[in-house]
C-alpha positions in Angstrom: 208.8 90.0 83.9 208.4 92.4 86.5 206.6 90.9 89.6 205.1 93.7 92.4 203.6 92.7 96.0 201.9 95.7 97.7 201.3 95.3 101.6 200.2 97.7 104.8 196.7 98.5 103.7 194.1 98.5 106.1 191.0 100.6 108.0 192.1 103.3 110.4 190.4 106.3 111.4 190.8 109.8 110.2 193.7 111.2 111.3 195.7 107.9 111.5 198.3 106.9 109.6 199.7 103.7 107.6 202.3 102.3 105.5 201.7 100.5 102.4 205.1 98.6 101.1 205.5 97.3 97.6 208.4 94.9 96.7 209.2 94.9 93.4 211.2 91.9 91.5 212.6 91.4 87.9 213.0 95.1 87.0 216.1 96.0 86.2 216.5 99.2 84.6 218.6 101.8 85.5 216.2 104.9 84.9 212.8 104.7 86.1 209.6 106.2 87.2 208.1 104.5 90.3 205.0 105.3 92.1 201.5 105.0 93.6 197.8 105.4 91.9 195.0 104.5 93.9 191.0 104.3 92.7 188.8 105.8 95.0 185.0 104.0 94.8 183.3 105.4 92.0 186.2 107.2 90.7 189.4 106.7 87.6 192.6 105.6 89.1 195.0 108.4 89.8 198.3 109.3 90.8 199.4 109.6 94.3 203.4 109.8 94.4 206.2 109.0 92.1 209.8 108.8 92.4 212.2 108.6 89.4 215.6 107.3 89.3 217.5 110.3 90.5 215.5 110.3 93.4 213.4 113.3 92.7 209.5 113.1 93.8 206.3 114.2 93.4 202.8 114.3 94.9 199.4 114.8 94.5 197.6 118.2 95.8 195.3 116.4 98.2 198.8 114.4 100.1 201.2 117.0 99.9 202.5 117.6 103.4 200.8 114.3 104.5 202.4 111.5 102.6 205.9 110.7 101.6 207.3 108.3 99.1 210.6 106.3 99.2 212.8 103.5 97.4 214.8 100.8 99.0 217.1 99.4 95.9 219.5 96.3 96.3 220.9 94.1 93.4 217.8 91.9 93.2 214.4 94.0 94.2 213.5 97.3 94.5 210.8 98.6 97.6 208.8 101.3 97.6 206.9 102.7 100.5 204.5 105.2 100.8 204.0 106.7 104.1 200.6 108.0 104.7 199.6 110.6 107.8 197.1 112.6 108.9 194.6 110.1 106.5 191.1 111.7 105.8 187.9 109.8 104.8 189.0 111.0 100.7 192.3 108.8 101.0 189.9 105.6 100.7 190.6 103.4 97.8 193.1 100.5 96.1 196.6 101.5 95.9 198.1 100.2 93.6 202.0 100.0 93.1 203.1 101.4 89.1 206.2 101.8 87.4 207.9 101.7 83.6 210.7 102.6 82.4 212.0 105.6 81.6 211.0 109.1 83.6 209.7 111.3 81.0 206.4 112.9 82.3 206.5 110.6 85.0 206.0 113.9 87.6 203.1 114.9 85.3 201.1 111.5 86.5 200.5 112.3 89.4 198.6 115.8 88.0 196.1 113.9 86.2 198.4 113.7 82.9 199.1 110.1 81.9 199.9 106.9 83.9 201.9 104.4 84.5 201.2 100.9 83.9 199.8 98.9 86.9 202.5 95.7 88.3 201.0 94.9 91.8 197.3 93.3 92.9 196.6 96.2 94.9 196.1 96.8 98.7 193.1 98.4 100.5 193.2 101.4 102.2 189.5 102.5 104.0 189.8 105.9 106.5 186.3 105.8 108.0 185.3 107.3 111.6 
């Protein structure tokens, strides 16, 4: 059973920046999509930033340029991190930390095209002046 603990949100002005972590336990597959949705108030989850098992990621339009995705793998966990800069009031929301097995379409989640199901809690991320 795949167990997910997301960390680093928080409030920060526009223009600041954070680091949300998510440690992931019990997955153990060799090919993978990974990544980051987030729910902005009022508004359907969507995809901020995957990474499948070759290393290869996307983004969403609205981070491009400003956020950056990476995975930390050892035998027994893997950890994702998603760096976020230059945050603006629209990056509000839960992030959530996602992943399944298998990549196919996984780059296409984060352009509104499918999902991937949900493993951590979720960590709040508010950008407010």
């Amino acid at each position: 059973q795949v167990q997910a603990v997301e960390s680093g949100g928080g409030s920060v002005q526009p223009g600041g920046s954070l680091r949300l972590s998510c440690v992931v336990s019990g997955f153990t597959y060799s090919n993978f999509c990974m990544g980051w949705f987030r729910q902005a108030p009022g508004k359907e989850r969507a995809g901020v930033a995957v990474i499948t098992s070759d290393g290869v990621t996307s983004y969403a339009d609205t981070v491009k340029g400003r956020f950056t995705l990476t995975l930390s793998k050892d035998t027994a966990e893997h950890t994702l991190y998603l760096d976020m800069t230059g945050l603006k009031v629209d990056d509000t929301g839960m992030y959530y930390c996602a992943g399944s097995r298998g990549d196919w379409q996984c780059h296409e989640t984060v352009r509104g095209y499918g999902a991937l199901p949900i493993w951590g809690q979720g960590t709040q991320v508010t950008v407010s002046s």
